[in-house]
C-alpha positions as CSV (number, residue, x, y, z in Angstrom):
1,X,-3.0,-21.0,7.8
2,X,-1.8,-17.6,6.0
3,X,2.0,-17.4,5.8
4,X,3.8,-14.4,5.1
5,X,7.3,-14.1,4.1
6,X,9.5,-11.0,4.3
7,X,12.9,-9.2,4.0
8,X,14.9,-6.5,5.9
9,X,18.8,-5.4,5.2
10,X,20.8,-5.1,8.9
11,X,23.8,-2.1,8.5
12,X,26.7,-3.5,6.7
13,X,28.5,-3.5,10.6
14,X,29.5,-6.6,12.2
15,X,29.0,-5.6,15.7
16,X,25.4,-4.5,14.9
17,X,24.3,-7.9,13.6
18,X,26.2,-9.8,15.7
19,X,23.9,-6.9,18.7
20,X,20.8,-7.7,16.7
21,X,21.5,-11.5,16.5
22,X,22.2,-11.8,20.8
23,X,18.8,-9.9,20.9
24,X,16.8,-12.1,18.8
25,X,18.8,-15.6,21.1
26,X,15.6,-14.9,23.8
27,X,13.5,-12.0,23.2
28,X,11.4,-10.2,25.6
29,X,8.1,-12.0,26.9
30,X,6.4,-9.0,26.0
31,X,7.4,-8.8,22.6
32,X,6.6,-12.4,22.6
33,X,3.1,-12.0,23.8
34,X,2.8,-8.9,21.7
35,X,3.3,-11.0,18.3
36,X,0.9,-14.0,19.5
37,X,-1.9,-11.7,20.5
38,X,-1.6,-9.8,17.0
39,X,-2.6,-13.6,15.7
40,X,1.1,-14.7,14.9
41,X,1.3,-18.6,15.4
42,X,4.9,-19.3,14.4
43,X,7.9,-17.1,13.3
44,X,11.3,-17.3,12.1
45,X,14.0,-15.5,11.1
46,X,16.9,-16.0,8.8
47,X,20.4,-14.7,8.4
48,X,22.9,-14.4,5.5
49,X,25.6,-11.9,5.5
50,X,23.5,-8.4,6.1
51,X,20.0,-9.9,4.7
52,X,17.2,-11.4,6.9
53,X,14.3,-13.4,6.0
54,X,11.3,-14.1,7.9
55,X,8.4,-16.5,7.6
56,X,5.6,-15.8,9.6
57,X,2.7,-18.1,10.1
58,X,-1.0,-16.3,11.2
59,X,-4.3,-16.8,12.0
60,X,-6.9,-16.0,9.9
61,X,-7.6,-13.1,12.1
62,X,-4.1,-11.5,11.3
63,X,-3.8,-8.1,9.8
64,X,-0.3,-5.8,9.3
65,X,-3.2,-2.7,10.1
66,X,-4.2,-4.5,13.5
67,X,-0.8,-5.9,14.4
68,X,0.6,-2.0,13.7
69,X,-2.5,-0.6,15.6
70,X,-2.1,-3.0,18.9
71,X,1.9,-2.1,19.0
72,X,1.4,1.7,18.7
73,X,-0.4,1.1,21.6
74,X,2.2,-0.9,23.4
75,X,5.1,1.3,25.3
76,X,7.4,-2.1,25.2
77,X,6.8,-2.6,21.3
78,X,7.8,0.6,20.4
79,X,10.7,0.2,22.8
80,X,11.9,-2.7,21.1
81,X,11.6,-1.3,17.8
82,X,13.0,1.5,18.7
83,X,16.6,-0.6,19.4
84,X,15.6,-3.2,16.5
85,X,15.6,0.1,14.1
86,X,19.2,1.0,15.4
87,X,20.3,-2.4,13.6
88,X,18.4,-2.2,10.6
89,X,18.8,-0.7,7.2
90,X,16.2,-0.3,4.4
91,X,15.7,-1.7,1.1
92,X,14.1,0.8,-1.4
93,X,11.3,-0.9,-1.5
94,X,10.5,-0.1,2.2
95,X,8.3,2.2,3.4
96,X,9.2,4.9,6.7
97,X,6.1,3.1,9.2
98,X,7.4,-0.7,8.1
99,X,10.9,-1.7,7.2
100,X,9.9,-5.2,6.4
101,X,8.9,-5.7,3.4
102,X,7.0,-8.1,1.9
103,X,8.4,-11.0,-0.6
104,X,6.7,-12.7,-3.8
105,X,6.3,-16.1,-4.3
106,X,7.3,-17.4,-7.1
107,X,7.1,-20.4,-6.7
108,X,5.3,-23.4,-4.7
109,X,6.3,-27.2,-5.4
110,X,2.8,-28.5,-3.9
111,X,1.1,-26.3,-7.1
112,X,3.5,-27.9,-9.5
């Protein structure tokens, strides 16, 4: 199963990640439903001081061009985003139609 790991700066406020965090304690159905039926299987997201990181788990029908494609199509999607763009910053390495961006890895102890 393909896993994809990425990274996203929140603004350097305190009551925007502590907003973004109460959003993310139950999430809307449809943003729920949204990510399973773009072939997401599992996600997560982690927190340390302004910096997330999320893991995401697909099927081996996944793409970033289908999952963007089904939620330009979908009014609640761009709704959420629209407030989930209101909390985040950008790292240089991002580009204007996808803030997260994608990490390396470097390393894997099952290779080893």
């Amino acid at each position: 199963m393909p896993r994809h790991c990425l990274t996203l700066d929140l603004k350097d406020d305190a009551t925007a990640i502590a907003e973004y965090k109460r959003y993310h304690v139950k999430i809307w159905p449809e943003i729920t439903k949204s990510l399973y039926d773009a072939g997401v299987t599992e996600m997560e997201i982690y927190l340390l001081g302004k910096r997330l990181f999320m893991i995401m788990d697909v099927n081996d029908d996944f793409s970033f061009a289908k999952k963007a494609q089904m939620d330009a199509a979908n009014p609640k999607v761009q709704e959420w985003e629209k407030i989930m763009s209101g909390f985040q910053g950008s790292l240089p390495e991002s580009s204007p139609e996808w803030r997260w961006v994608p990490m390396e890895r470097v390393f894997h102890l099952a290779e080893q």
